[in-house]
Structures are given as C-alpha cells and as structure tokens.
N, C-alpha and C positions, 0 to 999 in steps of 0.2 A: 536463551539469548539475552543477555544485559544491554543496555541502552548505552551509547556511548554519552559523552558530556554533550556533542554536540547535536543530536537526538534528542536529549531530556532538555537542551536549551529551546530548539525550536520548539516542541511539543509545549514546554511553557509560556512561549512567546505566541503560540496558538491559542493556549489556554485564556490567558489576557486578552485579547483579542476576541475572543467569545465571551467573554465578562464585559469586555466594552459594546459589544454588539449588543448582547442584554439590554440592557442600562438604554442604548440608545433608542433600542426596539420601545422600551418602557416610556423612553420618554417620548417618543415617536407618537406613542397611542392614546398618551393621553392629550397631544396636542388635536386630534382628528374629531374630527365629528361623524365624517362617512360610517355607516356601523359597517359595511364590508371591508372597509380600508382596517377600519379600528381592530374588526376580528382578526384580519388575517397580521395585522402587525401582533396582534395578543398571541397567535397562534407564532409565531417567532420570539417573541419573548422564554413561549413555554418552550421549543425546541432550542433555541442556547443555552435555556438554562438544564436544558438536556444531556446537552452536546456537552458542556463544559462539565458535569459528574461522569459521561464516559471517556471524557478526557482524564479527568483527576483518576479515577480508577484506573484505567492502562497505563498513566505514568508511576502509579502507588506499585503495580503490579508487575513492573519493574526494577523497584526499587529505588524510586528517585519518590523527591518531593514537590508535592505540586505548587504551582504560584498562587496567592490568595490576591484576591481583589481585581481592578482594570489598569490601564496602564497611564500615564498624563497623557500621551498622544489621544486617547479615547476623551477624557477630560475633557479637553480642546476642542473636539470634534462635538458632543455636546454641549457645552456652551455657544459655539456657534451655531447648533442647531434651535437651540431656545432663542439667540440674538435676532434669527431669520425668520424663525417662524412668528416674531411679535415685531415683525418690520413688513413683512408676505403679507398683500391682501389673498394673496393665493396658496395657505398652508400644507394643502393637501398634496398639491401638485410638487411645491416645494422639496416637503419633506418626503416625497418618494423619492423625490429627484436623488437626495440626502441619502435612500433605505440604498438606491442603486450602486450609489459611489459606495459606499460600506462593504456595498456585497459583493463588488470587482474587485477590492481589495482585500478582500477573503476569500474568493476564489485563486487571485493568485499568490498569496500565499500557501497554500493547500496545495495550487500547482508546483509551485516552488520545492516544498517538502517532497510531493512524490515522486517529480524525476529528480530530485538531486542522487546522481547515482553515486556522491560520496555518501553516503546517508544505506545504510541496509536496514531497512527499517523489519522490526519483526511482522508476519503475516498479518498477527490478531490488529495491530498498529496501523498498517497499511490497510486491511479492509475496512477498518474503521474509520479513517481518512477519506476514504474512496466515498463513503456511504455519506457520511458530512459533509463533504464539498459537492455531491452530487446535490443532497439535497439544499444547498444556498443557492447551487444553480438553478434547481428550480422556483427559488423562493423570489430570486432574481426574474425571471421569466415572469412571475406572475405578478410581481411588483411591476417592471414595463405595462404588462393588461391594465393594471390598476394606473399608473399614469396616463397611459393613452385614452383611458374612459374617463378620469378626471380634466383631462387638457378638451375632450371634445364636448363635455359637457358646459362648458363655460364659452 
C-alpha cells in the first residue's frame, strides 16, 4: 500500500509535533527540581524522541519524506513556557499544567488521524499510531498524579 499525499502530510505534521513535544519535554525538565517530576518528564523526552524515529521510519518505509526539525507553533509554545515559568512562584505545578495542554493536543490529533475514515491508513501505520497515542494517554494520566501531588503539597 503507498501513502496517499494526504497520509504522508498528516503523518508529517505528527512528526513535528513530536519534535515540538521533545524540545518542550527538554525544556520542561530542566525547569523542575522535583527529581520524580524531573524523571518522569526525562522519561518523555526519551519516548518522543522515540516516537518521532518510528515515525520517520514508517513514513521512509513508504516512500515519502520525513519533516526535519519542530514547527513555529511549538516555538511559541516554548517561549511561553520559559516566559511563565520565570514569572511562576509555583514552576512545577505550572509547567505540568503546560505538559497537560501539550498532551490533549496530541492526543487529539492522533485521534483525529485514526478515525478520519478518508484516510486508509496501512495496518503497520495504524498500530503504530494506536500504541503512541495510547501511550501519551497514559503519560497524561500520570502527569494529572503528578500535578495533584504538587498542588496539595503546597
């Protein structure tokens, strides 16, 4: 099965979007000082930068090319997160608050992708997708844990 244009566009506009996640996660963690907050953002850094080579792979592995680099929307998004977290007397709580909005908007793009039923995405594409967006959800989940134990420690 070949990738249509409009396949290998989303799939790239995914791609960026997890290079923006990175980057954000990256800088996310070095604003923290909780060491559980700071692992578990380090441990998202390393899964984008994951996600984003099985991304490039299954777009290579259809024959398209993949996007290099983040997108200015992401840009944006971290500059205001450096602006807030050095205006926050409360960083931590902040910048989850930050990791959540991130991760809603990756989850529904992800959901966006899998029911678009113009869209036939190949099997290997679609499990791939399924397994990535499953695991932001959970990344999401435990980010909430991690804000409600920061908000009630204060």
């Amino acid at each position: 099965m070949k990738y249509t244009e409009k396949i290998s566009n989303k799939l790239n506009d995914l791609l960026e979007k997890t290079y923006d996640a990175e980057k954000g996660y990256k800088l996310a963690q070095e604003k923290i000082d909780n060491p559980s907050v700071k692992r578990f953002l380090g441990d998202k850094v390393q899964q984008r930068y994951n996600f984003g080579h099985e991304l490039k792979s299954e777009i290579m592995k259809f024959g398209q090319l993949p996007e290099k680099g983040g997108s200015f929307k992401g840009d944006l998004h971290r500059t205001w997160m450096k602006l807030t977290s050095t205006l926050s007397s409360d960083d931590t709580e902040r910048i989850l608050e930050e990791v959540e909005r991130g991760e809603k908007a990756s989850l529904k793009e992800y959901d966006e992708i899998l029911t678009d039923s113009d869209m036939a995405l190949p099997p290997s594409t679609k499990t791939l997708l399924i397994k990535q967006r499953n695991a932001i959800e959970s990344a999401l989940n435990t980010s909430n844990a991690y804000e409600e134990m920061v908000s009630l420690s204060f």
